[in-house]
C-alpha positions in Angstrom: -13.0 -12.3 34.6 -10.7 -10.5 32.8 -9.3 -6.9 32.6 -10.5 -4.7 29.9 -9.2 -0.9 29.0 -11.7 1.0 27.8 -12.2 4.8 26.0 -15.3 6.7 25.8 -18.0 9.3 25.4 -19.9 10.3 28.1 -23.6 12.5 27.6 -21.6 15.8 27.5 -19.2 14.6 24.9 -16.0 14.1 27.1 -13.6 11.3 26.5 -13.4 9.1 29.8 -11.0 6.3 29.9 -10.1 3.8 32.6 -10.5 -0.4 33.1 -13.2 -2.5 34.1 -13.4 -5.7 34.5 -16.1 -8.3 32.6 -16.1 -12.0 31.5 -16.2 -10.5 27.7 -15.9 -7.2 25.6 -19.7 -7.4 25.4 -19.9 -7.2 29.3 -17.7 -4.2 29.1 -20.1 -2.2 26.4 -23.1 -3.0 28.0 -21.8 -1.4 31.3 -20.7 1.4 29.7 -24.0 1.5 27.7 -25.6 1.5 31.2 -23.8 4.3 32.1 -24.5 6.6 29.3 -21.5 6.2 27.7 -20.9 5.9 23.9 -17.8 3.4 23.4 -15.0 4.2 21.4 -12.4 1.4 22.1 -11.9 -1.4 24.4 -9.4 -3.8 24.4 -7.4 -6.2 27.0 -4.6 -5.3 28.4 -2.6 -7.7 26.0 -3.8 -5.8 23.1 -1.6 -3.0 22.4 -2.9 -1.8 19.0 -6.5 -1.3 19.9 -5.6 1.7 21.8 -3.7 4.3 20.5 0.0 5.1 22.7 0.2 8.8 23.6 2.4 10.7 21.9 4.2 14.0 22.8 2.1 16.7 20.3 6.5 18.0 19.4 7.3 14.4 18.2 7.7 15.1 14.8 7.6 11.6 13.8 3.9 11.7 14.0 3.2 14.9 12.3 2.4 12.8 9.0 -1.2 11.7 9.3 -1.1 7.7 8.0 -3.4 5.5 7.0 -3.9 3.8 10.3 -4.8 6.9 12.0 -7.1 8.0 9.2 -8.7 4.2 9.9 -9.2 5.1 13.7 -10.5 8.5 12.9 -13.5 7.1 10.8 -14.2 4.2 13.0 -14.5 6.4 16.2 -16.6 9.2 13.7 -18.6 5.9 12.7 -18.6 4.9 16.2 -20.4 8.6 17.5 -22.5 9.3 14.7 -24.7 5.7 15.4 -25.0 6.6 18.9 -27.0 9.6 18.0 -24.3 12.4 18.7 -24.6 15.1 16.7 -21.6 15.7 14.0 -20.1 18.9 15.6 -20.3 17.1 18.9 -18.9 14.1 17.6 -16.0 16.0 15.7 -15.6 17.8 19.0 -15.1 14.7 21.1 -12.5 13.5 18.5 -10.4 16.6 18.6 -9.1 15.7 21.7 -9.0 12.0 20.7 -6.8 11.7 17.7 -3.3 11.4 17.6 -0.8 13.7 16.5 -0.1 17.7 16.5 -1.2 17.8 12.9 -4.4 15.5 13.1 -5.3 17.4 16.1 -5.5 21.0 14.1 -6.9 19.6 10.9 -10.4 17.7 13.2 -10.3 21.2 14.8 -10.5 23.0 11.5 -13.3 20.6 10.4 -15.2 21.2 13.8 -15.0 25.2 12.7 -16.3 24.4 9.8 -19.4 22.8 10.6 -20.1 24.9 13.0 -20.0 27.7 10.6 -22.5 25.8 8.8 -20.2 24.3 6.0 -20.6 20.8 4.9 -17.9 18.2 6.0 -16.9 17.0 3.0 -16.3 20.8 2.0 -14.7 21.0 5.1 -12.4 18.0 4.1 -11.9 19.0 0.6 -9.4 21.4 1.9 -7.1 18.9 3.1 -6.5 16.7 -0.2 -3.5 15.1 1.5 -5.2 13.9 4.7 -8.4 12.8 3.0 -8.7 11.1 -0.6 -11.2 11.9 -3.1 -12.9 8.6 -2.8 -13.3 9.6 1.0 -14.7 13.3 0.5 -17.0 12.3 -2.1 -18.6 9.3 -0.5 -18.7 11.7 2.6 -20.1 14.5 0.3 -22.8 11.5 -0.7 -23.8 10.5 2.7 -24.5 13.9 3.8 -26.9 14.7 0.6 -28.7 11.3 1.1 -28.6 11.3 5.1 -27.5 8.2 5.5 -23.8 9.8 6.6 -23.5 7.1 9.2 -24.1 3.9 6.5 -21.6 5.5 4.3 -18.9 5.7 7.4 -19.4 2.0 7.8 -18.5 1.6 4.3 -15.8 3.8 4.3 -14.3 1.4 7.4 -14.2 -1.6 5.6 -13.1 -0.2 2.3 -10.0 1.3 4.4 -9.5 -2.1 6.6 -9.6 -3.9 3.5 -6.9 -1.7 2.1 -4.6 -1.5 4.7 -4.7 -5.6 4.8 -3.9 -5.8 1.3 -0.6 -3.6 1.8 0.5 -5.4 4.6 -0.2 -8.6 3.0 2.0 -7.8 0.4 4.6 -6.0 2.1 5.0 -9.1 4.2 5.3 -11.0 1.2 7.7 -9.4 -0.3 9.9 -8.8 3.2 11.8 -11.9 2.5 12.7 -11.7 -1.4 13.9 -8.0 -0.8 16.1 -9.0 2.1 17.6 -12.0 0.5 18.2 -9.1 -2.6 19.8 -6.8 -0.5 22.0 -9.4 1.5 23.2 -11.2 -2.0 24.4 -8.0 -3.2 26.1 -7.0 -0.2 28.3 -9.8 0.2 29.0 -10.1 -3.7 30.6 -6.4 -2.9 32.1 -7.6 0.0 33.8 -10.3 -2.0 35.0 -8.8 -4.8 35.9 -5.6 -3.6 37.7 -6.8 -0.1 38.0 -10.8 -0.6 39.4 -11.3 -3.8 42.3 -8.5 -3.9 43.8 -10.4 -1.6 44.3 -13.4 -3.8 45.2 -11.0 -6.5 48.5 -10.4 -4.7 49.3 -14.1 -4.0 48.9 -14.3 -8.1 50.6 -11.4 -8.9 53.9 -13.2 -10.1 52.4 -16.2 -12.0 51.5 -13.7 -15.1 50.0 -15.7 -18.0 50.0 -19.1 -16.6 46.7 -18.4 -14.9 43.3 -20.2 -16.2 41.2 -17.4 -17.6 38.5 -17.4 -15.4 40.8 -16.6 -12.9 42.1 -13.5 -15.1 38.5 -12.5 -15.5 37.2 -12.9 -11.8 40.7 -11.1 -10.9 40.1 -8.3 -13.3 36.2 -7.7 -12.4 37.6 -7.4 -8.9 40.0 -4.5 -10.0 37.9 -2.7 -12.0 35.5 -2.6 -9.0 38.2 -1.8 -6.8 39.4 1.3 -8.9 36.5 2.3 -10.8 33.8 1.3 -8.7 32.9 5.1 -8.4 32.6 5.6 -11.9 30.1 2.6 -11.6 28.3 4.3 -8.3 27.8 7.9 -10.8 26.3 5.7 -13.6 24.3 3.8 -11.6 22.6 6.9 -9.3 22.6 9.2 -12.4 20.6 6.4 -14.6 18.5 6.0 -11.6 17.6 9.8 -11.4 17.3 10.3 -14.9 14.4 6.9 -15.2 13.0 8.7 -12.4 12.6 12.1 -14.0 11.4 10.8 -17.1 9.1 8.8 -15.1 7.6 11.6 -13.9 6.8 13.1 -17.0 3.2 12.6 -18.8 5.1 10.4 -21.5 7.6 8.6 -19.5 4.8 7.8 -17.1 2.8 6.8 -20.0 5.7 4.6 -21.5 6.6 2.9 -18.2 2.9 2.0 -17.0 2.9 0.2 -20.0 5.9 -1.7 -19.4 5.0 -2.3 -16.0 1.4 -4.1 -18.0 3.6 -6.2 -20.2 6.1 -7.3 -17.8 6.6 -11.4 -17.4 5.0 -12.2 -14.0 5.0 -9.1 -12.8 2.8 -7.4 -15.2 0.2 -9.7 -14.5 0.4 -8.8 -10.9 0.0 -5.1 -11.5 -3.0 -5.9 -14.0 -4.5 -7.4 -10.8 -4.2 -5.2 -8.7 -5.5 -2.4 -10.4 -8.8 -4.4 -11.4 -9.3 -4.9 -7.4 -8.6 -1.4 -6.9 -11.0 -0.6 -9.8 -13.8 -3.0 -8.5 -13.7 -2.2 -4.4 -13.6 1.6 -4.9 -16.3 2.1 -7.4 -17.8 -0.7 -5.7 -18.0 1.5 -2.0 -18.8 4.9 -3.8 -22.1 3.2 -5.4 -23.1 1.7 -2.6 -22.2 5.2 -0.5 -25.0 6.6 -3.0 -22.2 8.7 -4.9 -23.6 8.6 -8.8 -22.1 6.1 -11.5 -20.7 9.4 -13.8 -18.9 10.7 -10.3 -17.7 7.6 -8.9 -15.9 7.1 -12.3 -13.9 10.2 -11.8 -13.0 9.3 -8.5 -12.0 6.2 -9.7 -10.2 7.6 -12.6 -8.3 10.5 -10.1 -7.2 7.4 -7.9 -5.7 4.8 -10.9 -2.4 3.5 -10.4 -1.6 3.7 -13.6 -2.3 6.0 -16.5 -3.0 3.1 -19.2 -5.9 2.1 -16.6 -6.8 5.6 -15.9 -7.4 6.9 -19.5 -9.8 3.1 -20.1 -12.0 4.2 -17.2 -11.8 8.1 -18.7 -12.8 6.4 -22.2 -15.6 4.5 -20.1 -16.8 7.3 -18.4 -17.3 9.2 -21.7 -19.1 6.6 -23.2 -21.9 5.7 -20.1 -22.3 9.7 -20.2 -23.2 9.0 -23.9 -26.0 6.4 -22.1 -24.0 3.4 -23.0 -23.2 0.7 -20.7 -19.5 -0.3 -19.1 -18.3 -3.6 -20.4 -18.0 -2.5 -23.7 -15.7 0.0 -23.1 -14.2 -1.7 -21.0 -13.6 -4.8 -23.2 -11.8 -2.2 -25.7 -9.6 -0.9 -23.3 -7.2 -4.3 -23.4 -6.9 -4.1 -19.9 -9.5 -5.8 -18.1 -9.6 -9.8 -18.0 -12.2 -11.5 -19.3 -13.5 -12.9 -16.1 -14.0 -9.2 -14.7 -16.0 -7.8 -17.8 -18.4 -10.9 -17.7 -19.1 -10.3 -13.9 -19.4 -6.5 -14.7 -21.7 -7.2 -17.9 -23.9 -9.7 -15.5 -24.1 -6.7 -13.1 -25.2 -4.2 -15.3 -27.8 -7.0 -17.0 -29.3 -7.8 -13.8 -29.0 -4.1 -11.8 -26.6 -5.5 -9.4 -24.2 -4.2 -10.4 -22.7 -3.2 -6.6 -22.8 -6.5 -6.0 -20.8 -7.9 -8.9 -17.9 -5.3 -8.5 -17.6 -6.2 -5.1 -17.0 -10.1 -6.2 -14.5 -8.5 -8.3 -12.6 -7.2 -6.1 -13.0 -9.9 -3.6 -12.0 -12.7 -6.4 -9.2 -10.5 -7.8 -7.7 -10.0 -4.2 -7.5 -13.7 -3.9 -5.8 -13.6 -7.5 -3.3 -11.0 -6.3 -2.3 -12.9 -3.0 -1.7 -16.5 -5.4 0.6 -14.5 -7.8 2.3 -12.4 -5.2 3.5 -16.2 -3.9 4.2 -17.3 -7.6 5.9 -14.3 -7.5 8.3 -14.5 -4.4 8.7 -18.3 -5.2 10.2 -17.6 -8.5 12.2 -14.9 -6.9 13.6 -16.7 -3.9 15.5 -19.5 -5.8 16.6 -17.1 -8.5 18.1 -14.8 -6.2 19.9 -18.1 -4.6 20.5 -19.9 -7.8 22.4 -16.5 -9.5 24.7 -15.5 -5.5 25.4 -19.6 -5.6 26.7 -19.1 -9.2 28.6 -15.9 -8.6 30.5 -17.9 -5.7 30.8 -20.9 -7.3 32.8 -19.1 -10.5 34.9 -17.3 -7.7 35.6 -20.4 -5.8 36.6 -22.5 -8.7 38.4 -19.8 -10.5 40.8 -19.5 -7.0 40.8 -23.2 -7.2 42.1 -23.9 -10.6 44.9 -20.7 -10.0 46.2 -22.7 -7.4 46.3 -25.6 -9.2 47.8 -24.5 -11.9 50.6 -22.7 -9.5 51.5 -26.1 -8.2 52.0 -27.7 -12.0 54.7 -24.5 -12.5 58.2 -26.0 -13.0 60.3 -25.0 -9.7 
């Protein structure tokens, strides 16, 4: 027998919580069941991430709402709505559920709403930063069609799905960006702290040093005095790409760049074809129409080359043409991805196909995030193992060439 925690909804609507103990998590929901409880979350004891850790509501560290709470707001709405509870009781039970000062207002704003007889995804379109377009359209289509509790369990996986792929990648890249970071650190160290010292032991020999010597030495100064000069350059040229960025042509110009990178620009191709594929792949299969789904698509591109090929698509299948060829005059979908969409729309499945899309394409992303990182990883030790090795012999053949000076 183990020891299970458990959260839920009793036939009023109030949030219970407490343990029981059962030989499995099924044991545990069929108790509850038994009781005339709806089940939110159970987890062992050992599992600290199924259940959410209570937070002060003045800790402003959670007043951001994140994409984890957003998670284990729909799977709890997902969880309410299939037992039968009606939305404003559902939203009512969650008010006092989610996490957060912030999250706690905005569910209570949403339970006024529908109380007042407003839609939820009205109710939702007022807070664009807590809940995305995809979400408050494929809401918006689950309410029209009734099937508002289908579309939940599609929004689930579509957000599970995302949040793996971040932290997939963010793992990923955890080791590169650390090895980065340390290299660079301890090439300042040794120039600006290391290195001066020698200076001073080869201060009197002049011109009899070797040249590398004279140039490591030199390198070392100019950091040393000017390094400031280097530090305004370098943060001003960062701020200035970064303003430019943010302009309609800069941002233009650079997610171009970012297309036609070595490596990496096949990288960001991929990941925008996944993104591409799962979300119009969940909106279609949430009931939202192709025409809409495309703008929500479109709104949610990571990049503006890809976002003004689906614009150009969604012009031309409002013109009652079909996708791939629009899509194959873009330049920026593979090959492999507009023969799976063309099969699709050939064959009516064309949910289906997107969704292979996206599943193939996240496998694609994962293989050249690891190209990736494996290119980096030696570079980045290949380029601080030349760096010290120049140092190193450049100290070395100084004092050589001290001890060949006539006494």
């Amino acid at each position: 027998m183990q020891l299970f925690h458990y959260r839920a909804a009793d036939h009023s609507g109030k949030v219970i919580e407490g343990t029981m103990e059962a030989e499995a998590e099924g044991g545990v929901i069929a108790r509850l069941h038994e009781m005339g409880c709806v089940p939110l979350r159970i987890a062992a004891p050992s599992d600290s991430s199924a259940l959410p850790v209570s937070f002060s509501l003045s800790n402003p560290f959670r007043e951001k709402v994140g994409a984890m709470q957003l998670l284990h707001f729909t799977q709890e709405l997902t969880t309410l709505s299939s037992a039968g509870l009606p939305l404003d009781r559902s939203l009512s039970v969650l008010s006092s559920l989610v996490e957060g000062n912030e999250f706690k207002r905005v569910v209570a704003s949403l339970l006024e709403a529908v109380r007042a007889g407003k839609p939820l995804s009205g109710a939702m379109a007022e807070y664009p930063a807590i809940f995305p377009r995809l979400y408050i359209n494929m809401v918006g289509a689950g309410e029209t069609g009734g099937v508002l509790d289908t579309v939940l369990k599609h929004l689930c996986e579509y957000q599970e799905r995302a949040i793996e792929f971040k932290e997939e990648l963010k793992a990923a890249l955890v080791y590169p960006v650390s090895l980065a970071v340390v290299s660079g650190l301890s090439l300042l160290v040794l120039f600006v702290y290391v290195i001066p010292k020698f200076s001073v032991i080869f201060a009197d020999v002049g011109d009899a040093l070797p040249w590398m010597t004279v140039f490591v030495i030199s390198f070392s100064n100019m950091l040393t005095q000017h390094g400031w000069i280097f530090l305004l350059i370098l943060v001003g040229g960062v701020l200035g790409a970064t303003f430019y960025v943010k302009t309609p042509a800069g941002r233009l110009h650079w997610d171009r760049v970012r297309l036609r990178l070595w490596v990496l620009g096949v990288l960001v191709r991929e990941i925008e074809v996944a993104r591409f594929a799962r979300t119009l792949a969940v909106l279609l299969k949430g009931g939202v129409p192709l025409l809409q789904a495309l703008g929500t698509v479109r709104g949610i591109a990571g990049n503006v080359v890809v976002g003004s090929a689906i614009e150009q698509v969604q012009a031309r299948v409002k013109e009652g043409k079909g996708m791939m060829g629009p899509l194959s005059e873009s330049g920026v979908f593979p090959p492999l991805a507009l023969h799976m969409i063309g099969v699709g729309e050939e064959t009516g499945r064309l949910e289906e196909m997107l969704a292979d899309v996206a599943k193939h394409y996240d496998q694609e992303v994962r293989r050249s995030t690891k190209r990736l990182t494996s290119i980096l990883e030696p570079l980045l030790i290949l380029t601080m193992g030349g760096v010290v090795g120049v140092v190193v012999v450049s100290i070395l053949m100084a004092i050589f060439s001290i001890n060949e000076l006539p006494l």
